[in-house]
ROLUM-378318 format. One record per residue (C-alpha): residue in one letter; x, y, z. Coordinates in Angstrom, 2 decimals, decimal comma. Layout:
N
REC   semar        c1        c2        c3
REC       A         X         Y         Z
...
***
This chain:
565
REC   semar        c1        c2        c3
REC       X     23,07     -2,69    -31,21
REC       X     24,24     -6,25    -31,26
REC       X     22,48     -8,57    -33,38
REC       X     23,38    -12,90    -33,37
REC       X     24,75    -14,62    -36,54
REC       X     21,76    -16,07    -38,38
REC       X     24,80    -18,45    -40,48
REC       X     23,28    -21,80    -39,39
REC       X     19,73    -20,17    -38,70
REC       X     17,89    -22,31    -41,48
REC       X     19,18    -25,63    -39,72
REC       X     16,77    -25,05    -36,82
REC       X     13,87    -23,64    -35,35
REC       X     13,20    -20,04    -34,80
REC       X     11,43    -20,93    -31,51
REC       X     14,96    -22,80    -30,04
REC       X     16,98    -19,90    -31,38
REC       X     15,25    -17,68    -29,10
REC       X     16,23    -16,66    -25,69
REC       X     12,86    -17,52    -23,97
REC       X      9,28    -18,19    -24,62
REC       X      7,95    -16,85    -27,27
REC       X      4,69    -14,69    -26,32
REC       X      1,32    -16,42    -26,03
REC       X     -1,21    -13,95    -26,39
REC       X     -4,59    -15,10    -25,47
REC       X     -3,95    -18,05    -23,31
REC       X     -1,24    -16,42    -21,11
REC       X     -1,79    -17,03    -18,08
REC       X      0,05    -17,35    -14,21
REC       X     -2,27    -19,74    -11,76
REC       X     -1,58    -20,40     -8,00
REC       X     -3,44    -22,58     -6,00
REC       X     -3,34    -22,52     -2,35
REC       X     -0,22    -20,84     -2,15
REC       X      1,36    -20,46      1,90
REC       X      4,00    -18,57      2,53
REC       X      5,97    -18,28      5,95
REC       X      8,84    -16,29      6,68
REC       X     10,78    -17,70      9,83
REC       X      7,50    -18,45     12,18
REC       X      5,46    -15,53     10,79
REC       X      2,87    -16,41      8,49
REC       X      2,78    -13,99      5,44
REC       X      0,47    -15,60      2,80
REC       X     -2,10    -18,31      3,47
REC       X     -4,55    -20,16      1,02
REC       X     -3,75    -17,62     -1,85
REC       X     -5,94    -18,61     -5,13
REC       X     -5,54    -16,10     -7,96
REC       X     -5,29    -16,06    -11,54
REC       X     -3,71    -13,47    -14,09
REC       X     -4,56    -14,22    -17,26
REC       X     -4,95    -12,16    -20,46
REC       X     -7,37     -9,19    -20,35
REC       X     -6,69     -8,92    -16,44
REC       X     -6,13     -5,81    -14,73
REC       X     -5,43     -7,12    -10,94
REC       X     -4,75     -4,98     -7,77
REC       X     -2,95     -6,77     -5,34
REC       X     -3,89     -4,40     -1,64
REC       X     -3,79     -4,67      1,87
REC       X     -1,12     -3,33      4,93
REC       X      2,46     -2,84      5,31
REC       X      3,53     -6,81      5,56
REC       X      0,41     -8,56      4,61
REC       X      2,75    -10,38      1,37
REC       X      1,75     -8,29     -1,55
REC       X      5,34     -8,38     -2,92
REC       X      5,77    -11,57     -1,89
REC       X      2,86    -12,51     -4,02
REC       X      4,45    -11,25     -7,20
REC       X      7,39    -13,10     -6,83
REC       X      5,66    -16,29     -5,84
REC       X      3,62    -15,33     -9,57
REC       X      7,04    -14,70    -11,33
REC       X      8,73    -17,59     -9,92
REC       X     10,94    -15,80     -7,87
REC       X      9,69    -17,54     -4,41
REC       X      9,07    -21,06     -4,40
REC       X      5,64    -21,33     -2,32
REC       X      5,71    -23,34      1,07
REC       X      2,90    -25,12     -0,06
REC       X      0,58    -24,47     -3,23
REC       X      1,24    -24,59     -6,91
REC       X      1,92    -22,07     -9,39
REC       X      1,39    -22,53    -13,58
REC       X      2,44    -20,22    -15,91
REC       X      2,40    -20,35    -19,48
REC       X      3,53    -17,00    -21,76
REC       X      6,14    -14,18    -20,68
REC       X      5,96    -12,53    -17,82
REC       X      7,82     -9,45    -16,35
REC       X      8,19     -8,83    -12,88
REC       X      9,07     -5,03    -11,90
REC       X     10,37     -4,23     -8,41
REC       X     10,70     -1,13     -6,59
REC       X     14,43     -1,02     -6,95
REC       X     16,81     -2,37     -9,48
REC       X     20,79     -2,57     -8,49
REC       X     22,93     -1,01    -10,08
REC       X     26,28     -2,48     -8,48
REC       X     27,97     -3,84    -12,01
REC       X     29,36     -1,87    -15,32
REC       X     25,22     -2,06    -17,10
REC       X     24,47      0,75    -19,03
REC       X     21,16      1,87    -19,82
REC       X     21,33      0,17    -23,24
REC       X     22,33     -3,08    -21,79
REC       X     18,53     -3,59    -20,34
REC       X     17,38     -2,44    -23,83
REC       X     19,21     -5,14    -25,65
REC       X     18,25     -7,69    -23,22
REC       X     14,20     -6,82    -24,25
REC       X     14,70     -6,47    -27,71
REC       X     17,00     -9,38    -28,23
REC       X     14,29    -12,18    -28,89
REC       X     13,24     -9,64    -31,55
REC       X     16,66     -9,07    -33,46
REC       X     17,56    -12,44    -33,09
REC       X     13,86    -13,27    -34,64
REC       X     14,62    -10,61    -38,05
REC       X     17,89    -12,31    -38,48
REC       X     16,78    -15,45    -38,50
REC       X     13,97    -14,20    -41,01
REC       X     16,41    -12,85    -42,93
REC       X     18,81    -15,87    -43,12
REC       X     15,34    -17,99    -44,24
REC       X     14,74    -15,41    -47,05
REC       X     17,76    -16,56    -48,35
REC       X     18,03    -19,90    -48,03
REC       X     14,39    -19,67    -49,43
REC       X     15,44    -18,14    -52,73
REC       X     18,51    -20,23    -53,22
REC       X     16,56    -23,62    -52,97
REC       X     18,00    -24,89    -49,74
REC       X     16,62    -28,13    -47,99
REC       X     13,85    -27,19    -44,70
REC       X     14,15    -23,02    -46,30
REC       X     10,20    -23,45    -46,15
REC       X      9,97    -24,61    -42,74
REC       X     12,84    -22,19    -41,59
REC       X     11,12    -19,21    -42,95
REC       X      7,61    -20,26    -41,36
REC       X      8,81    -20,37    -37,93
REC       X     10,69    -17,51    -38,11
REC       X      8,29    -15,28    -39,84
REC       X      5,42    -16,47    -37,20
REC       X      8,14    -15,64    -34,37
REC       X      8,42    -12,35    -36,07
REC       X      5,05    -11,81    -36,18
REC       X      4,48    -12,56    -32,61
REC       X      6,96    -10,76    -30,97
REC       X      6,15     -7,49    -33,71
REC       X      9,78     -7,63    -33,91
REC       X      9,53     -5,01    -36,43
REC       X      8,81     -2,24    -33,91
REC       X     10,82     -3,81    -30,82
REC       X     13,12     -0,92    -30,29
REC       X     10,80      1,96    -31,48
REC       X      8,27      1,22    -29,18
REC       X     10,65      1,01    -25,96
REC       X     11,79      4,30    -27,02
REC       X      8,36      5,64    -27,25
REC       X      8,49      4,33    -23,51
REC       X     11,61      6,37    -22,33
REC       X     10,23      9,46    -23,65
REC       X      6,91      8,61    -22,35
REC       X      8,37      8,17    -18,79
REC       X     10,64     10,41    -18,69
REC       X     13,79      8,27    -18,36
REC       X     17,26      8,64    -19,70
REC       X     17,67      7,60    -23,93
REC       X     21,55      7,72    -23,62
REC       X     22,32      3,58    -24,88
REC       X     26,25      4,49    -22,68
REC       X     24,72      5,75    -19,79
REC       X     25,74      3,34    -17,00
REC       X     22,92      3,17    -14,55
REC       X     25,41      3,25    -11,62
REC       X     25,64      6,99    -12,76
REC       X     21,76      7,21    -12,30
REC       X     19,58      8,19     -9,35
REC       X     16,92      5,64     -7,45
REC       X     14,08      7,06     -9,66
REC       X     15,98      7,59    -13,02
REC       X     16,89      3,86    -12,81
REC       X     13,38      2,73    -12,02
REC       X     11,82      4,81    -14,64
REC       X     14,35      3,16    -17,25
REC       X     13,33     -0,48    -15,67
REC       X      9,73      0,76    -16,28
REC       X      9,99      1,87    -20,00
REC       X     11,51     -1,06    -21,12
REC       X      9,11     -3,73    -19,71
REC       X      6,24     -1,65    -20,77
REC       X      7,84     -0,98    -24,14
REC       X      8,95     -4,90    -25,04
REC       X      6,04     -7,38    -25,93
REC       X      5,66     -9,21    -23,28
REC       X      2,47    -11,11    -22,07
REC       X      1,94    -10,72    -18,16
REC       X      3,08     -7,59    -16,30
REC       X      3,52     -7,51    -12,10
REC       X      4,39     -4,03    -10,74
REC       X      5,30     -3,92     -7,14
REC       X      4,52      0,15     -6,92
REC       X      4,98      1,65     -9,98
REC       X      3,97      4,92     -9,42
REC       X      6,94      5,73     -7,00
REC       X      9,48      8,12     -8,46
REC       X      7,31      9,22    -11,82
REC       X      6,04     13,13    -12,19
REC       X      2,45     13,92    -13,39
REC       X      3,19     13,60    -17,21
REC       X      4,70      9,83    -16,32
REC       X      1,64      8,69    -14,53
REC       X     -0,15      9,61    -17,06
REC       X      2,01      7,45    -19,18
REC       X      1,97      4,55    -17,30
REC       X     -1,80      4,98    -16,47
REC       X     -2,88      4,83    -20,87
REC       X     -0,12      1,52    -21,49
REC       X     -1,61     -0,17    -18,42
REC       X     -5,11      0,60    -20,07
REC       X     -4,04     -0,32    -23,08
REC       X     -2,08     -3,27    -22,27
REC       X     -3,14     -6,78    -24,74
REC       X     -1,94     -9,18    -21,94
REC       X     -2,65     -9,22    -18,08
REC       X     -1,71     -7,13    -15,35
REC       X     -1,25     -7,34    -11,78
REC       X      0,31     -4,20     -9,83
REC       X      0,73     -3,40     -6,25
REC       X      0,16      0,11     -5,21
REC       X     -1,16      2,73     -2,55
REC       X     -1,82      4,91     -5,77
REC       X     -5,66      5,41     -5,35
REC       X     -5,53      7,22     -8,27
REC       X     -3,97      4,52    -10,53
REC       X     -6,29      1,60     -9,33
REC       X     -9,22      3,70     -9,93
REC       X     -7,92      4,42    -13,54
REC       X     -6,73      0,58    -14,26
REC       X     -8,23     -2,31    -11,61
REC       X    -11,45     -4,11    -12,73
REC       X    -10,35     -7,04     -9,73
REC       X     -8,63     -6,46     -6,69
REC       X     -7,51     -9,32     -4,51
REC       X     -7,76     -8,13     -0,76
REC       X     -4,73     -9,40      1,65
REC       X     -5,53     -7,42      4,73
REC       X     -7,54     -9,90      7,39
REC       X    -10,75    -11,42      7,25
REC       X    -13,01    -13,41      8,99
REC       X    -11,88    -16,53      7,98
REC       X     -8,33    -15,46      7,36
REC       X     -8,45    -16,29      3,54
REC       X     -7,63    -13,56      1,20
REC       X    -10,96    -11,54     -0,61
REC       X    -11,75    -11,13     -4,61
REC       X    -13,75     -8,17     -5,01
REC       X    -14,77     -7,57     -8,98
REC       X    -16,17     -4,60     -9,99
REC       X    -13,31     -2,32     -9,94
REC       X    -12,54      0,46     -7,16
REC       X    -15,62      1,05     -6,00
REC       X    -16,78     -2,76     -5,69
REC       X    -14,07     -3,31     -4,15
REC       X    -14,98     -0,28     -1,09
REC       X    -18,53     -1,73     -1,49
REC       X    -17,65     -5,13     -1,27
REC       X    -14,63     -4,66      1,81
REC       X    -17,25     -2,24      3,71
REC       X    -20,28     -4,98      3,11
REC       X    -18,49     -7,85      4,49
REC       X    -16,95     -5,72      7,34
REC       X    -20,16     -4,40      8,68
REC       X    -21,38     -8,02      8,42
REC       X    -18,42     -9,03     10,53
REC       X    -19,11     -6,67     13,57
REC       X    -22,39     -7,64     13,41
REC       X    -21,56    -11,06     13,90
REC       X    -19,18    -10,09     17,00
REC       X    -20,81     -7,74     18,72
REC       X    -23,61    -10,32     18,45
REC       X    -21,61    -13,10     19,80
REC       X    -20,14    -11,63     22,52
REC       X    -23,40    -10,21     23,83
REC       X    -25,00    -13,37     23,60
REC       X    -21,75    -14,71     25,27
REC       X    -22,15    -12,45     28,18
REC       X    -25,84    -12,65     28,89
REC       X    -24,96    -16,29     29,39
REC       X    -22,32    -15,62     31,80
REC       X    -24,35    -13,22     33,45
REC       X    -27,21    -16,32     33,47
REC       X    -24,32    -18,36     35,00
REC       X    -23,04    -16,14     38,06
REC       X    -26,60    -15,80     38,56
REC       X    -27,28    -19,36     39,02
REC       X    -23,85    -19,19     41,06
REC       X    -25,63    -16,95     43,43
REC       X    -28,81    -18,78     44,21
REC       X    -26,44    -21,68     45,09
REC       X    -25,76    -19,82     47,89
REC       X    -28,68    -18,08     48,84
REC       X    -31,72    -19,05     46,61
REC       X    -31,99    -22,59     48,01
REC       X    -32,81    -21,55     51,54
REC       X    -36,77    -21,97     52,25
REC       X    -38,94    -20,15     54,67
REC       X    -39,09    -21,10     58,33
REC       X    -41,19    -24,47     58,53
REC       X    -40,86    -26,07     55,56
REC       X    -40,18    -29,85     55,21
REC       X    -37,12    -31,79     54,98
REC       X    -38,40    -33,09     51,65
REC       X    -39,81    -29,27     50,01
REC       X    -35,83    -27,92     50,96
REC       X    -34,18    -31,27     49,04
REC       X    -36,07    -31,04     46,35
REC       X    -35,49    -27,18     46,03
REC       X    -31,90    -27,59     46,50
REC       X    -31,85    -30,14     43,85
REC       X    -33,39    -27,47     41,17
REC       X    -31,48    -25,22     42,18
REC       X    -28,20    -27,22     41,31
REC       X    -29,53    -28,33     37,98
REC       X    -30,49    -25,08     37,32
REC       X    -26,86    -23,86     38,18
REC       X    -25,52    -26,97     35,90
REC       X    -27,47    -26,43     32,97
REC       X    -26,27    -22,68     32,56
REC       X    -22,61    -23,63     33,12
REC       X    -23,13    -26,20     29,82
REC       X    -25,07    -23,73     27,82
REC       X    -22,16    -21,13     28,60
REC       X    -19,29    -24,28     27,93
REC       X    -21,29    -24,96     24,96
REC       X    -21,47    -21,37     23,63
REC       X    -17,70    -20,94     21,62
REC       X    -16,72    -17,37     20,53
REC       X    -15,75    -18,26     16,40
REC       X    -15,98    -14,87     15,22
REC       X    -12,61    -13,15     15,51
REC       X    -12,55     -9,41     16,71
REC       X    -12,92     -6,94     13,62
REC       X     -9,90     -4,97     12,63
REC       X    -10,98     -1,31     14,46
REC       X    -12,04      1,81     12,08
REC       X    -10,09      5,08     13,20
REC       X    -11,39      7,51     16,11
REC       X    -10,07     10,75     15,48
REC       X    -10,21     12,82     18,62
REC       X    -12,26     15,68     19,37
REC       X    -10,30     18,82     19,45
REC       X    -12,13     22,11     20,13
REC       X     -9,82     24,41     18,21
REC       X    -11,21     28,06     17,84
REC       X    -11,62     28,92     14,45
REC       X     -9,35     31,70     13,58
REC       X     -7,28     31,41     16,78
REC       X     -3,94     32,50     15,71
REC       X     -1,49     29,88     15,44
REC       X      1,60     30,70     13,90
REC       X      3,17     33,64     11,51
REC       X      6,13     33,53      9,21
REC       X      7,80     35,90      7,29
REC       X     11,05     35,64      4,74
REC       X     11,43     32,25      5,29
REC       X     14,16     30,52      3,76
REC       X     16,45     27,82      4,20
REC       X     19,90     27,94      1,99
REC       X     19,85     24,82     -0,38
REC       X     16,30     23,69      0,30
REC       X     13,85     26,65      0,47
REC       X     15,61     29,02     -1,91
REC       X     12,25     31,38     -2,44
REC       X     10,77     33,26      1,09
REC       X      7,76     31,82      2,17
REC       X      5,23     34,11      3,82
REC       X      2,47     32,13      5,51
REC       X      0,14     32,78      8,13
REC       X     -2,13     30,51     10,05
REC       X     -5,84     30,23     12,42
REC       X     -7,64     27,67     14,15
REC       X     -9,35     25,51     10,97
REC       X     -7,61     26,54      7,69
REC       X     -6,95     24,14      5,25
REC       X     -3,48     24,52      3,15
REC       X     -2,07     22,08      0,39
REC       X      1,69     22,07     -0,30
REC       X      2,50     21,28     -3,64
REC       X      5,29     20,92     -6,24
REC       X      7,96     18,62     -7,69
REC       X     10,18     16,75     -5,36
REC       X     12,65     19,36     -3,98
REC       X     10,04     22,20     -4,25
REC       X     10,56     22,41     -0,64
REC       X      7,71     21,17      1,04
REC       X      9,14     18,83      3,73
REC       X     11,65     21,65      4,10
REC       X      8,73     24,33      5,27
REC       X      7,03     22,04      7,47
REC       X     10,11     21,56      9,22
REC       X     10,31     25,03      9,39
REC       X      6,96     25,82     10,69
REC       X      7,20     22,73     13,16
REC       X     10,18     24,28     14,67
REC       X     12,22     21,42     13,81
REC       X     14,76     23,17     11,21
REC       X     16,17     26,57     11,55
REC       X     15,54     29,09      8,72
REC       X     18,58     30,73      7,07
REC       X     15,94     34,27      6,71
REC       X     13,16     35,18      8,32
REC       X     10,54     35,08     11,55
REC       X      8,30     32,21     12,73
REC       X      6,23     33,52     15,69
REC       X      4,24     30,45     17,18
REC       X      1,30     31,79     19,35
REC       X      0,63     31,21     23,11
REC       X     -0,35     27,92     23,85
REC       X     -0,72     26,91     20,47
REC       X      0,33     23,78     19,70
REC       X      1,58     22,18     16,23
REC       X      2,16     18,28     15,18
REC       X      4,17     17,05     11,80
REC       X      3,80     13,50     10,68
REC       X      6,44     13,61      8,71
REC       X      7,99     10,84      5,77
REC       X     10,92     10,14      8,41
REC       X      8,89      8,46     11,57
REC       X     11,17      9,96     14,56
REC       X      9,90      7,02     17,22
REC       X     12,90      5,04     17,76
REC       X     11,85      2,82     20,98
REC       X     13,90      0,26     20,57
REC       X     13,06     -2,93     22,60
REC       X      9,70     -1,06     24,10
REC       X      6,63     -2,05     22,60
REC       X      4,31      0,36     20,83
REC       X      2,09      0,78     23,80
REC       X      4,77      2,03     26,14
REC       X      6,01      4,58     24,04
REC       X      2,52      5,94     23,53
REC       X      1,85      5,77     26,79
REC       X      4,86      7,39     28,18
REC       X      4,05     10,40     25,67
REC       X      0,97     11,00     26,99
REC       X      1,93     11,26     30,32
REC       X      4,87     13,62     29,80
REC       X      2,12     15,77     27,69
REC       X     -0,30     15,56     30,71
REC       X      2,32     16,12     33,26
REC       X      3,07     19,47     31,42
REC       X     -0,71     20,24     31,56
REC       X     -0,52     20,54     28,08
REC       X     -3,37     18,16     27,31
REC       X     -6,62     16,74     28,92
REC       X     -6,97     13,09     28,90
REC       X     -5,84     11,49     25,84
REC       X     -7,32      8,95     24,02
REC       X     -5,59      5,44     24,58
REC       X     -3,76      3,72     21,64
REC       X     -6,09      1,21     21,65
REC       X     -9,40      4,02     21,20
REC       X     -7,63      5,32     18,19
REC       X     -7,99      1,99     16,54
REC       X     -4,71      2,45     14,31
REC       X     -3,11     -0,51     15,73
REC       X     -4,51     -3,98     17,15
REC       X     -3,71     -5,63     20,04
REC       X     -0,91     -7,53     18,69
REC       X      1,08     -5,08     17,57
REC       X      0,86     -2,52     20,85
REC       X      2,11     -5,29     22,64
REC       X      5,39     -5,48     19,98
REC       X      8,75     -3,89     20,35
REC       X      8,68     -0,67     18,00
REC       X     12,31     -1,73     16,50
REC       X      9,72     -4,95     15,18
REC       X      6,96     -2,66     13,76
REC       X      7,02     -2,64     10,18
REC       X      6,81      0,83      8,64
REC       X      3,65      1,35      8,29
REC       X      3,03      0,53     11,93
REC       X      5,41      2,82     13,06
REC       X      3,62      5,63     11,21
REC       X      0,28      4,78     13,06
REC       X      1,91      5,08     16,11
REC       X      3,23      8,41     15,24
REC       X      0,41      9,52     14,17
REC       X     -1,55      8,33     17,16
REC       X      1,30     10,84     18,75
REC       X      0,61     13,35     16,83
REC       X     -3,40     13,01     17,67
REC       X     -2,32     12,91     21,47
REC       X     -1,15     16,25     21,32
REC       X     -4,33     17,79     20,78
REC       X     -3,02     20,14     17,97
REC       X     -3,98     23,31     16,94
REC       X     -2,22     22,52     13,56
REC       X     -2,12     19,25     12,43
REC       X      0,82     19,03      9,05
REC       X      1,35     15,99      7,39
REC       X      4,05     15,32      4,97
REC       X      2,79     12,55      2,35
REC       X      0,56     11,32      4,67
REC       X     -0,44      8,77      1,90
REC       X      2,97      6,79      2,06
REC       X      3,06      3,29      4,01
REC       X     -0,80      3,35      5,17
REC       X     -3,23      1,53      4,19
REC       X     -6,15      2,65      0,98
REC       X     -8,75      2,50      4,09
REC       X     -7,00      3,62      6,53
REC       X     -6,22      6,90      4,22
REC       X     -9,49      7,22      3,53
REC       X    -10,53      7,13      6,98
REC       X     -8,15      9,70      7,55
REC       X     -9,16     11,92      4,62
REC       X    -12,29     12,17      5,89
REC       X    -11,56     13,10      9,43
REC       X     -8,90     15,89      8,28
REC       X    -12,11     17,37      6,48
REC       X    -14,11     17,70     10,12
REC       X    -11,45     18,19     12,06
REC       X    -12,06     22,00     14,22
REC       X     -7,53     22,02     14,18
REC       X     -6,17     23,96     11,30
REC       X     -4,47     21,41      8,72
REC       X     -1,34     21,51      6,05
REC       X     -1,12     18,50      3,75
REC       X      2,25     17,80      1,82
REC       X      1,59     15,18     -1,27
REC       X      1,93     14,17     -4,26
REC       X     -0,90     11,87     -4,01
REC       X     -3,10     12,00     -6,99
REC       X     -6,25     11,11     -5,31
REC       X     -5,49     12,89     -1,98
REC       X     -5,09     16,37     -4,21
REC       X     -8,46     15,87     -6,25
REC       X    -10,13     14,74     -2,46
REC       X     -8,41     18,35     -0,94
REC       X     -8,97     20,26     -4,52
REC       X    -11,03     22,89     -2,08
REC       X     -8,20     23,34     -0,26
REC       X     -5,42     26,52     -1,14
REC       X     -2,54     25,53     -2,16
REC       X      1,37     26,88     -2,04
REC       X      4,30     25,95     -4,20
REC       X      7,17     27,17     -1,88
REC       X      9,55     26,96     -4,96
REC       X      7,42     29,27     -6,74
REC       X      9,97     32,06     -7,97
REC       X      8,44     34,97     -6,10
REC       X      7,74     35,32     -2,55
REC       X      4,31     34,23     -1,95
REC       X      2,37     35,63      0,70
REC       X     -0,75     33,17      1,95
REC       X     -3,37     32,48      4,49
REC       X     -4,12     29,27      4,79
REC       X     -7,97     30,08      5,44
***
């Protein structure tokens, strides 16, 4: 491990010898005010106030797009803001999905860089014990600073406790390891353990549950818990947020536009989101009736113009003017209540309408037997499945899972083995790799052009339109589906998938790039749904909300025989 010279350490300050900020404990804190953010002419964050300060355990939520990362690195000072300011006083660590790995780094390299404040803070200690004890002019004030920088940054137990991070993760200990040598997750986890490991004040964690097994989550779930200074983390993982968040700061849209604080932790933050939602169609759905009784009230008055002005045979010249006349300011004084009448409350983001599919419980839908696929489903997979069973595929990453939905969706061939698929029976896979590629048709086209293809086959009734499903809004049916972020694209697949009125519905981590409502929405529905249903995840919450459900580890080293029901 390298450590600096601490020759001319007495000479100056502990504090200027160090690399960077010394930890502030208590008063850390990052601040933004009315942070914007645009990104060419799209407008990602808008009148942003949030604070992370010590004690805080922040969940930053909302869609695919709505500026969650961008918020972090706006926080870290990564992102200067269009307009808004942004304080910060302590460390702070900012964590991102990915970290390159393009250059010679080894996995002790990132180690020294978060224990370097520390060794440089010992040997500066250690220089002021000396000059202390030979006499030496400013030893006193030497050895103060350094001990309390020391003592701040519990130099002492720098390295031992990033270690206790590596195991605790899971990541590789080996100081020569380079991390070009390491996988996507291996180098994460490593990033991970030694941010949570050094002492440092403020943590942002743009999903930090990606690429960590059970025994790491659990991990990362206690240190979060645990953690002396402030957090603010960006994840899907239900789980995680339920364990850690006591504030969540709500991007997705509102009313007014503005971002939401909901306290209370997970569930105040459902209560609070589903509160000010309902009030919000309320509103509408008020508005707009109230807007078209008044246009009603208007073509009304329209029509007397023409017809209601006309008196009975025999009446005066002076009865019909003076009718007329009403008649007109009768007309005139809808048109201004209607001109006066403005609609101000924007149309609600739509909940999901799952479509009714009468499925026959028990109808047979498919059988396998032997299956196996060389490399990626090693053990053979019996499996058989009716109209409503419920099936959970479980298991490390390369258990097999996406492999036997493939399978069973007819999509990859089995090395071993029979798949029978029943008459008529028809089966849908959302699966991680969204197979729409559209490119300059918009979102609404390609849905549209599946449907008909499926009702020109007979194969379905009449379809639900895209809009009726409520997974996208208007804005984005009308987009090209090469412009769709990934999370819309998988709403659009899966509005596919609905369209097909399936017998079996599978879904392979259905969890990954959709929205904490919109899952939950979903959750829900794959409960009532009459089609039978195979779920692939690793999802902590989605497994505890299916724990009913059986469940198959195709890597399992036997052959397993199941029915889903």
């Amino acid at each position: 491990m390298l450590r600096t010279d601490p020759s001319s350490a007495p000479s100056i300050s502990a504090h200027s010898a160090l690399s960077s900020e010394l930890p502030a404990g208590a008063a850390a804190h990052v601040r933004a005010d009315g942070v914007a953010v645009s990104l060419g002419e799209r407008t990602v964050l808008s009148g942003v106030d949030v604070t992370v300060a010590a004690g805080a355990r922040l969940a930053i939520v909302g869609e695919n797009g709505r500026g969650k990362t961008t918020l972090l690195h706006v926080l870290a000072g990564r992102l200067v803001p269009d307009t808004g300011t942004v304080s910060r006083t302590g460390t702070l660590a900012l964590v991102e999905q990915t970290l390159a790995a393009d250059d010679d780094r080894t996995v002790g390299d990132l180690v020294t860089a978060a224990v370097g404040d520390s060794l440089t803070a010992l040997d500066l200690l250690d220089a002021a014990t000396e000059a202390l004890a030979a006499g030496e002019p400013g030893a006193e004030d030497a050895y103060a600073h350094a001990l309390e920088a020391a003592t701040v940054l519990d130099a002492w137990d720098a390295e031992r406790r990033i270690d206790v991070a590596l195991e605790g993760l899971g990541a590789c200990t080996d100081r020569d390891r380079p991390l070009s040598t390491l996988s996507v997750g291996q180098r994460y986890r490593v990033r991970l353990a030694v941010v949570l490991g050094s002492n440092t004040d403020l943590l942002l964690l743009d999903e930090p549950t990606n690429h960590l097994d059970a025994d790491a989550l659990d991990f990362l779930t206690r240190r979060l818990r645990e953690h002396p200074g402030g957090v603010a983390v960006v994840s899907h993982d239900r789980a995680l947020l339920r364990a850690v968040a006591t504030t969540f700061l709500d991007l997705d849209p509102s009313r007014d536009g503005l971002p939401r604080r909901y306290a209370g932790g997970y569930d105040g933050w459902v209560e609070g989101r589903g509160r000010e939602r309902q009030r919000w169609e309320q509103d509408y759905t008020t508005q707009q009736a109230e807007h078209a009784q008044l246009t009603q009230a208007a073509e009304d008055a329209r029509g007397r113009l023409h017809t209601g002005w006309r008196p009975e045979k025999g009446t005066g010249k002076h009865q019909r003017a003076a009718r007329t006349a009403g008649v007109v300011q009768a007309f005139n004084r809808r048109v201004e209540e209607l001109e006066r009448h403005r609609i101000t409350v924007p149309e609600p983001p739509r909940h999901l309408t799952w479509p009714e599919l009468r499925v026959r419980p028990g109808r047979p839908v498919l059988d396998g037997h032997g299956l196996t696929v060389d490399g990626r489903l090693p053990e053979p997979v019996d499996i058989s499945i009716g109209g409503g069973d419920r099936l959970v595929l479980t298991g490390p990453n390369g258990a097999g899972k996406s492999t036997l939905l493939g399978v069973l969706a007819g999509r990859v061939e089995p090395t071993t083995g029979t798949l029978r698929v029943h008459h008529g029976a028809r089966v849908s896979l959302l699966s991680q790799e969204v197979p729409v590629r559209a490119g300059s048709r918009t979102a609404h086209q390609v849905y549209r052009e599946h449907v008909d293809r499926l009702e020109a086959q007979g194969a379905i009734g009449r379809a639900l339109s895209l809009s009726g499903m409520g997974l996208l809004d208007a804005a984005s049916m009308r987009t090209s589906v090469e412009r769709l972020s990934q999370g819309q694209r998988r709403r659009l697949h899966l509005a596919m998938c609905l369209a097909s009125e399936p017998d079996l519905l599978m879904l392979d981590e259905p969890t990954n790039h959709l929205s904490i409502g919109l899952v939950d929405e979903i959750t829900e529905a794959l409960h009532d749904t009459s089609c039978a249903v195979v779920v692939a995840t690793h999802d902590r919450q989605l497994l505890a909300d299916l724990a009913a459900w059986p469940r198959l580890e195709p890597s399992r080293g036997r052959r397993t025989s199941i029915s889903a029901g």
